[in-house]
MARMAR-454513 format. One record per residue (C-alpha): residue number from 0; residue in one letter; x negated, y negated, z negated. Coordinates in steps of 0.05 Angstrom, whole numbers. Layout:
<rs>
<r><seq>NUM</seq><type>a</type><xx>X</xx><yy>Y</yy><zz>Z</zz></r>
...
</rs>
This chain:
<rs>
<r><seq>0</seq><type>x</type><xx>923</xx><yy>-266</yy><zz>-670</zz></r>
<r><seq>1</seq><type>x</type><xx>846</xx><yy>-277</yy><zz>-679</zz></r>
<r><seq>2</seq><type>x</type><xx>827</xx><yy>-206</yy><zz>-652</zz></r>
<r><seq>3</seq><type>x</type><xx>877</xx><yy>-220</yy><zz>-581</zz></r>
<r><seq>4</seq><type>x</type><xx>841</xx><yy>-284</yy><zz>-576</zz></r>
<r><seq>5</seq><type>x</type><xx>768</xx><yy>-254</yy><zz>-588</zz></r>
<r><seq>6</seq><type>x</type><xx>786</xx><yy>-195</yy><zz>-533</zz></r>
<r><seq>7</seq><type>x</type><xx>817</xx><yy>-248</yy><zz>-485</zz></r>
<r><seq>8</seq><type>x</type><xx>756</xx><yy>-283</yy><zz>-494</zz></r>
<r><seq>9</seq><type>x</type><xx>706</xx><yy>-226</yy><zz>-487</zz></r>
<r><seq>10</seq><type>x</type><xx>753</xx><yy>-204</yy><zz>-426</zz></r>
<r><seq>11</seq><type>x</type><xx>743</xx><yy>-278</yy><zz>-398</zz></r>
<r><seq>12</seq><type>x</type><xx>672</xx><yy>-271</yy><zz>-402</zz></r>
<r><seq>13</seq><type>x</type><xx>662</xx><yy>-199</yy><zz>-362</zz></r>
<r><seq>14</seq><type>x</type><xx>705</xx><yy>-219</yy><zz>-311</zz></r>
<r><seq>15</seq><type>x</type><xx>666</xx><yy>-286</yy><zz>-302</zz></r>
<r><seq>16</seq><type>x</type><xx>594</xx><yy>-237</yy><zz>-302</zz></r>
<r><seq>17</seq><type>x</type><xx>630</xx><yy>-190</yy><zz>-252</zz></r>
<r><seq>18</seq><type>x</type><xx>658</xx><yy>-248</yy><zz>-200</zz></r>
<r><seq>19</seq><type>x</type><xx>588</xx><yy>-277</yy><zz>-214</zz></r>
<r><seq>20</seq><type>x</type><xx>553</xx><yy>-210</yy><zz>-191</zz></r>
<r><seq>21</seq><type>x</type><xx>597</xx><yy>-192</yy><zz>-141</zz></r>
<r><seq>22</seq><type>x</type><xx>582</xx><yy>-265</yy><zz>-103</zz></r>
<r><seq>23</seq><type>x</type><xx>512</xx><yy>-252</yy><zz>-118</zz></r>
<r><seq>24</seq><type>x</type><xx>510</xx><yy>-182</yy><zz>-82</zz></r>
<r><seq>25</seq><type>x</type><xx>556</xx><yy>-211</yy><zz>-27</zz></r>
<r><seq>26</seq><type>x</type><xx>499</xx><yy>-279</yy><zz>-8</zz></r>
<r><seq>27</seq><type>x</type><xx>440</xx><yy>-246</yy><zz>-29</zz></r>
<r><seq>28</seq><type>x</type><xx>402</xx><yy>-186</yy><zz>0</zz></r>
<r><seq>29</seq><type>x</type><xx>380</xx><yy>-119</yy><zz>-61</zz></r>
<r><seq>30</seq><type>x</type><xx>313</xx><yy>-134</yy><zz>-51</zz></r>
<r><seq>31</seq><type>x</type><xx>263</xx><yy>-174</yy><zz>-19</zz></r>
<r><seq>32</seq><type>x</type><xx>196</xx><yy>-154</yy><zz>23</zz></r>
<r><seq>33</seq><type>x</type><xx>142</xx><yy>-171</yy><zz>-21</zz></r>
<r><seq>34</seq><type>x</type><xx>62</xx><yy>-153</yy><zz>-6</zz></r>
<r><seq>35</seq><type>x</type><xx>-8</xx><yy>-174</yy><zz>-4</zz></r>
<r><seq>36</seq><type>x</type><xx>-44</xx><yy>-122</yy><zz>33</zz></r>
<r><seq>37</seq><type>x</type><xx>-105</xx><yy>-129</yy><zz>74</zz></r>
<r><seq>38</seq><type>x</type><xx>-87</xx><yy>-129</yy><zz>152</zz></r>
<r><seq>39</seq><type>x</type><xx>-129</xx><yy>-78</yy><zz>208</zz></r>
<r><seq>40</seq><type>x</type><xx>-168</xx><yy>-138</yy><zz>220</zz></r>
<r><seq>41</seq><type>x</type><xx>-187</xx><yy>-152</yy><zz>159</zz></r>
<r><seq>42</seq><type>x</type><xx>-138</xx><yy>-225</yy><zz>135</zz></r>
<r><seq>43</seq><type>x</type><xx>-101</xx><yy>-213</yy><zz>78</zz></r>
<r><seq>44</seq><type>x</type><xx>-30</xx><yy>-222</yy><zz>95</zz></r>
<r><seq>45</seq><type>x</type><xx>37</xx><yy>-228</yy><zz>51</zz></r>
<r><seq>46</seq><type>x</type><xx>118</xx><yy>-233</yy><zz>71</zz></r>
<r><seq>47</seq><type>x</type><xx>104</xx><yy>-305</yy><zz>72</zz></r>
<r><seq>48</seq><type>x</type><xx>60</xx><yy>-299</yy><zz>142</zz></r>
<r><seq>49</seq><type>x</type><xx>119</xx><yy>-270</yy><zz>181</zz></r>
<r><seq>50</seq><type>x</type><xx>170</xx><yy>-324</yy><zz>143</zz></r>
<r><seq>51</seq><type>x</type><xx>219</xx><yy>-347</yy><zz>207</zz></r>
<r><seq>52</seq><type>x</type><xx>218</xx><yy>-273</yy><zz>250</zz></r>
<r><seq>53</seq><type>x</type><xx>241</xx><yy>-204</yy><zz>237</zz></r>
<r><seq>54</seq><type>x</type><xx>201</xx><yy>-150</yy><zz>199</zz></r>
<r><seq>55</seq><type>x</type><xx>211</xx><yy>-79</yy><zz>219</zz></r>
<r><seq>56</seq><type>x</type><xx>169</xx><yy>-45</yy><zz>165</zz></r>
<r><seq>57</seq><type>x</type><xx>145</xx><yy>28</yy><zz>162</zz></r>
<r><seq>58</seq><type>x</type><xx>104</xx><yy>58</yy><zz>104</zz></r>
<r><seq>59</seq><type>x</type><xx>63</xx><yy>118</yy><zz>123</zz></r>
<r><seq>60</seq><type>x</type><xx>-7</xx><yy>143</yy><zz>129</zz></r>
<r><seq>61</seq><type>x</type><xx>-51</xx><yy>157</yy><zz>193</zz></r>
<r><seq>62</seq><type>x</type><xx>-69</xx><yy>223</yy><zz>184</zz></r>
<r><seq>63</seq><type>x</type><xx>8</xx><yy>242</yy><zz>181</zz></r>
<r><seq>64</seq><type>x</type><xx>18</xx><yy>304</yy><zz>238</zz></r>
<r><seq>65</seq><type>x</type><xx>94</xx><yy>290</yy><zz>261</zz></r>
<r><seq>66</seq><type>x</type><xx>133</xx><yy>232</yy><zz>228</zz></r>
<r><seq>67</seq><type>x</type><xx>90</xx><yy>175</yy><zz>225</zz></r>
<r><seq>68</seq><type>x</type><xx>68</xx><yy>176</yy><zz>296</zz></r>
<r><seq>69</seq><type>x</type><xx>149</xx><yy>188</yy><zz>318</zz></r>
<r><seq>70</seq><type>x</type><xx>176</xx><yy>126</yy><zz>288</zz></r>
<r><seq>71</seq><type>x</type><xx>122</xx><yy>85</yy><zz>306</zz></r>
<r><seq>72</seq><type>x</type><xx>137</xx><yy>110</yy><zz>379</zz></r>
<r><seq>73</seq><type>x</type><xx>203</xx><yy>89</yy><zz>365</zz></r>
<r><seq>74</seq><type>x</type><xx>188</xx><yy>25</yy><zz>347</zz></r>
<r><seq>75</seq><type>x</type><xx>142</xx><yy>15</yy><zz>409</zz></r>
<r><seq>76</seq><type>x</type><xx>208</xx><yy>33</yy><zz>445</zz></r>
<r><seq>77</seq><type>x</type><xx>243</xx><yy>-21</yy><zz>402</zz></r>
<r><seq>78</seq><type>x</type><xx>197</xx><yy>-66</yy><zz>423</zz></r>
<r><seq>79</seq><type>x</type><xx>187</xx><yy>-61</yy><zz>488</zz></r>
<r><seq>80</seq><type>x</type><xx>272</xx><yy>-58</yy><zz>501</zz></r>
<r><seq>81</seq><type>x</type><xx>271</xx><yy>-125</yy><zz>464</zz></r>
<r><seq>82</seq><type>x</type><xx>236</xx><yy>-160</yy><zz>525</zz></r>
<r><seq>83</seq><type>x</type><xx>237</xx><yy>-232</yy><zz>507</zz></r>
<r><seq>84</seq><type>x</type><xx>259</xx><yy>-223</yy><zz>441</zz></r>
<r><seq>85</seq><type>x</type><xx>202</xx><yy>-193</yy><zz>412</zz></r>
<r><seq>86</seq><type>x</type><xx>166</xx><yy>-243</yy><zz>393</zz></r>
<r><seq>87</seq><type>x</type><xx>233</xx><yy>-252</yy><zz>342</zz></r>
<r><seq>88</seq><type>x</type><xx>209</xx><yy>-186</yy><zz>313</zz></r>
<r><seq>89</seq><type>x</type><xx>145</xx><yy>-174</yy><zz>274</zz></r>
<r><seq>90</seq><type>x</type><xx>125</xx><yy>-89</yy><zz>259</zz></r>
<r><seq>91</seq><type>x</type><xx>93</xx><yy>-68</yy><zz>212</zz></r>
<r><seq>92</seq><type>x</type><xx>62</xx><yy>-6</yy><zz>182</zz></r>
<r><seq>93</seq><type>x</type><xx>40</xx><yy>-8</yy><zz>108</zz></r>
<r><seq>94</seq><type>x</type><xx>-7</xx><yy>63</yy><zz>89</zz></r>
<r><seq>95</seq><type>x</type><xx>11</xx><yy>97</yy><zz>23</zz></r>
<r><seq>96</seq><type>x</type><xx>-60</xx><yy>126</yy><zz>38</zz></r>
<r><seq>97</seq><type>x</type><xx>-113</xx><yy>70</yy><zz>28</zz></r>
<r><seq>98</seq><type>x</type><xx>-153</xx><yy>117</yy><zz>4</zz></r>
<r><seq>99</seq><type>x</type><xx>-168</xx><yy>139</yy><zz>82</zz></r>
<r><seq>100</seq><type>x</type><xx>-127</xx><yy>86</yy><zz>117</zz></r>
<r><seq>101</seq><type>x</type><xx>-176</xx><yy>35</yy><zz>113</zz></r>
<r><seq>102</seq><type>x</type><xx>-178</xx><yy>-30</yy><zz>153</zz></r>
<r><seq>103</seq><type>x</type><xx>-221</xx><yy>5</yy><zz>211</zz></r>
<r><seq>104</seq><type>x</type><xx>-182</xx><yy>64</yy><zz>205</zz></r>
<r><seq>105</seq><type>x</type><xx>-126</xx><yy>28</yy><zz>217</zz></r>
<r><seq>106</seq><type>x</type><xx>-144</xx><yy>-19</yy><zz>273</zz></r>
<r><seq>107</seq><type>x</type><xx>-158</xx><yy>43</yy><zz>310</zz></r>
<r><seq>108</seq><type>x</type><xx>-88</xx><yy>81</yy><zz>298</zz></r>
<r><seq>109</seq><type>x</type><xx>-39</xx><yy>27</yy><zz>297</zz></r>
<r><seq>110</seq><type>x</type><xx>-63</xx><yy>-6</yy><zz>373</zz></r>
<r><seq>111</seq><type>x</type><xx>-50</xx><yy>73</yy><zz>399</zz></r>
<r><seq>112</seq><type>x</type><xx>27</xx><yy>46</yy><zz>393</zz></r>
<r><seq>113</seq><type>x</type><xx>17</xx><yy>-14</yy><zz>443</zz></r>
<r><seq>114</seq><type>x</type><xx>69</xx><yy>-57</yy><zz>411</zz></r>
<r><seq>115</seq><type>x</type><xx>35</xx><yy>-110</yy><zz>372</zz></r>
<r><seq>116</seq><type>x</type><xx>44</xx><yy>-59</yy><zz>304</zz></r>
<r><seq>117</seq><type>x</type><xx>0</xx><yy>-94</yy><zz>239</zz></r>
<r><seq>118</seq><type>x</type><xx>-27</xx><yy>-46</yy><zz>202</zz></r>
<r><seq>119</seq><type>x</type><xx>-31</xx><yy>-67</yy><zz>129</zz></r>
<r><seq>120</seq><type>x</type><xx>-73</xx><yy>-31</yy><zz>73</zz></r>
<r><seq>121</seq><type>x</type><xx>-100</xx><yy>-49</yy><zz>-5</zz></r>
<r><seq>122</seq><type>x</type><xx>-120</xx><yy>-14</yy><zz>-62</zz></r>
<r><seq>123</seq><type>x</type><xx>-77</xx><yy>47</yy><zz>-95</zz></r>
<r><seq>124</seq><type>x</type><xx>-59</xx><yy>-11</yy><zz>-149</zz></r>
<r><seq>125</seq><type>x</type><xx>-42</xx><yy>-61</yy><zz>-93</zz></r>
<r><seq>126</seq><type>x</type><xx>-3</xx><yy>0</yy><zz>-52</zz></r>
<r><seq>127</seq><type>x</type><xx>30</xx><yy>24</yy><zz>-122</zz></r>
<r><seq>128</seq><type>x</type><xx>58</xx><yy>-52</yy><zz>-130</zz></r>
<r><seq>129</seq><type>x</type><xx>84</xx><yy>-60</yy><zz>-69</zz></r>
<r><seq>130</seq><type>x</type><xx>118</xx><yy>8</yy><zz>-68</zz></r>
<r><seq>131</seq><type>x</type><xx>151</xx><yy>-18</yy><zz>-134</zz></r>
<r><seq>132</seq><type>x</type><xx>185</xx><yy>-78</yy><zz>-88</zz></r>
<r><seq>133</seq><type>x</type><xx>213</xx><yy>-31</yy><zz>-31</zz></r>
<r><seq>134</seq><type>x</type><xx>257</xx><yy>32</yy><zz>-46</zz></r>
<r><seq>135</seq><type>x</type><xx>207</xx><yy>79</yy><zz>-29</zz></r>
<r><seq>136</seq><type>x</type><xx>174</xx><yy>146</yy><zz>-58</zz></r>
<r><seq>137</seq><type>x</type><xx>100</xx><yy>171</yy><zz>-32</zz></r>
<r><seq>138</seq><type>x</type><xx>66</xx><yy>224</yy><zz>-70</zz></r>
<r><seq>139</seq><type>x</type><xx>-10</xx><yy>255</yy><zz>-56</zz></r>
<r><seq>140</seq><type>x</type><xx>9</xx><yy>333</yy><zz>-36</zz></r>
<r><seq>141</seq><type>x</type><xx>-51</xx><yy>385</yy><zz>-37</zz></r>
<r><seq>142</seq><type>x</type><xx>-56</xx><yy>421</yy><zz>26</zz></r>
<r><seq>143</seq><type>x</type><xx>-125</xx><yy>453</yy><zz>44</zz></r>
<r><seq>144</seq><type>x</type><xx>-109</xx><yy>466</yy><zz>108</zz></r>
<r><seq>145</seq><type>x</type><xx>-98</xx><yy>388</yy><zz>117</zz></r>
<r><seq>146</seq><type>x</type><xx>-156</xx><yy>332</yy><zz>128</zz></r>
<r><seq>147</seq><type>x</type><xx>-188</xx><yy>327</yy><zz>63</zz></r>
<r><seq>148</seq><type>x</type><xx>-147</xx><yy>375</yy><zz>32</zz></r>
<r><seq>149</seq><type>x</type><xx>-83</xx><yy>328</yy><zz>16</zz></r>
<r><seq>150</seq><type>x</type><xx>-26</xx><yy>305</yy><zz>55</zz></r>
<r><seq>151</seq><type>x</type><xx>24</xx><yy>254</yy><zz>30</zz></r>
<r><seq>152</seq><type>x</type><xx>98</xx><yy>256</yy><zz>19</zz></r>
<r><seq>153</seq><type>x</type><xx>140</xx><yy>196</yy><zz>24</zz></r>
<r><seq>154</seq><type>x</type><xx>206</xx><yy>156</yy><zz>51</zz></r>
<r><seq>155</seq><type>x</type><xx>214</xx><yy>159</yy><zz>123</zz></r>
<r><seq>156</seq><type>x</type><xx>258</xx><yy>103</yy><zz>125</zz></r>
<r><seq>157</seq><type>x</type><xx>242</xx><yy>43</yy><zz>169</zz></r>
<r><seq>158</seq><type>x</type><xx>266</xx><yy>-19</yy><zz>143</zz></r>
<r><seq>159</seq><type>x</type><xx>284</xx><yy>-84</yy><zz>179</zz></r>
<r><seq>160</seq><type>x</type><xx>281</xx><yy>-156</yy><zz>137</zz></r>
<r><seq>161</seq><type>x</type><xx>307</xx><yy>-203</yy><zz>159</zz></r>
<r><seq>162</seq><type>x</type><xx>262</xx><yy>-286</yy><zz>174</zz></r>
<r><seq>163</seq><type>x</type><xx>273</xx><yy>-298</yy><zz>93</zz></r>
<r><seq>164</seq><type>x</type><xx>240</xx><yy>-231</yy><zz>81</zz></r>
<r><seq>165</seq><type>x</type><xx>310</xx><yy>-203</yy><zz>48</zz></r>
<r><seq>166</seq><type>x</type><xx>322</xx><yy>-140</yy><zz>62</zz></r>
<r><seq>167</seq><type>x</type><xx>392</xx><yy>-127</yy><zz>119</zz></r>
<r><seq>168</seq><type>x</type><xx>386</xx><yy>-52</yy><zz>137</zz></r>
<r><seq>169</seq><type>x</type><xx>336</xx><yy>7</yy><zz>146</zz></r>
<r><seq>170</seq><type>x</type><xx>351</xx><yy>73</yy><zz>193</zz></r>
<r><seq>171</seq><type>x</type><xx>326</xx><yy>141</yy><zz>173</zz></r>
<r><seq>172</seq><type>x</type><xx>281</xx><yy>181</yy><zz>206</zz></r>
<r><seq>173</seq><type>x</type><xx>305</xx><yy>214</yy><zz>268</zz></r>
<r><seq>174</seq><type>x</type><xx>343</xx><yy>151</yy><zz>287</zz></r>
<r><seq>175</seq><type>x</type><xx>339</xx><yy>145</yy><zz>360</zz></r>
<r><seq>176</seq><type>x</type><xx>299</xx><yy>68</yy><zz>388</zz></r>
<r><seq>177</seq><type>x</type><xx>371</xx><yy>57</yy><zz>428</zz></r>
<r><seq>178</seq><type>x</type><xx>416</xx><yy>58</yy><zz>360</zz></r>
<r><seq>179</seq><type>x</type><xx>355</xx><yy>8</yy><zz>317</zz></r>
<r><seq>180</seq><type>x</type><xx>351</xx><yy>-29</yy><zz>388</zz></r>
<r><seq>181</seq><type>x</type><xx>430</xx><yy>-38</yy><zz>392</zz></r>
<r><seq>182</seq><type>x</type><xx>425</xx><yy>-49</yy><zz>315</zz></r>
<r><seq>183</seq><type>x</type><xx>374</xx><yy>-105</yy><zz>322</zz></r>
<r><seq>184</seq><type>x</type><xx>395</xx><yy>-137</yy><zz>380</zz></r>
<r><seq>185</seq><type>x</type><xx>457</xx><yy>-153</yy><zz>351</zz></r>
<r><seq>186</seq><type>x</type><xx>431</xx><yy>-188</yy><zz>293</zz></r>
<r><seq>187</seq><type>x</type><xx>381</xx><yy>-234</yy><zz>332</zz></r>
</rs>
């Protein structure tokens, strides 16, 4: 009788963890934007600056030949189909190569997009911990025929948070401004 009543207590105590994750995963987003990088300009900035509007966040690097400069096309498209509801949506572009994508480097790629894109850098350990906080993989690649020998590998996802800074979806690369634009639009 004491071993039923120890397994319908250890049962009654799972099931309680389980309902309790399972309303947890249902109100709250997997993971949270988290940062404090050092903007093109030169402010430091954190989640915390764009707290009440939309992040549409994109880690890459500058020197990047084809992927980097698409999506950030595609988010200038984003942007600009957003009209008046842009200013609801904050982009961003966070380097997994500070070693080159300095400030000045950056405040003359990102402005190439036209559509109000911060460019956010730090140092490798500042980069390395915010990788840790967003589902992302980068790696340094040697290349020789590359600048400076190296190109980077890394997650071509863009990610959209929403005004808390918790995460609500992300669109892999190749994913066309209309679909993120029809995507977006229906959440603001």
């Amino acid at each position: 009788m004491a071993g039923v009543a120890a397994l319908a207590f250890v049962w009654l105590l799972l099931w309680s963890d389980y309902r309790a994750d399972s309303a947890r995963t249902d109100a709250e987003p997997p993971f949270f934007a988290e940062f404090e990088l050092t903007d093109h300009q030169g402010m430091v900035q954190t989640e915390e600056d764009f707290a009440g509007r939309w992040m549409l966040v994109f880690f890459g690097f500058t020197n990047c030949p084809d992927v980097c400069p698409t999506t950030l096309s595609e988010v200038a498209a984003v942007m600009e189909g957003l009209g008046d509801d842009a200013a609801k949506v904050q982009p961003i572009f966070i380097t997994i190569d500070p070693e080159r994508d300095t400030p000045a480097a950056l405040a003359e790629y990102v402005p190439l997009f036209d559509a109000g894109i911060i460019g956010l850098t730090g140092t490798p350990e500042q980069i390395a911990a915010t990788s840790e906080t967003f589902p992302i993989f980068f790696e340094r690649v040697e290349e020789a025929a590359a600048p400076d020998g190296y190109t980077m590998g890394h997650t071509s996802h863009l990610f959209l948070f929403d005004p808390d800074a918790g995460f609500a979806d992300s669109w892999p690369y190749g994913t066309s401004a209309e679909k993120i634009l029809a995507d977006l639009e229906e959440r603001i």
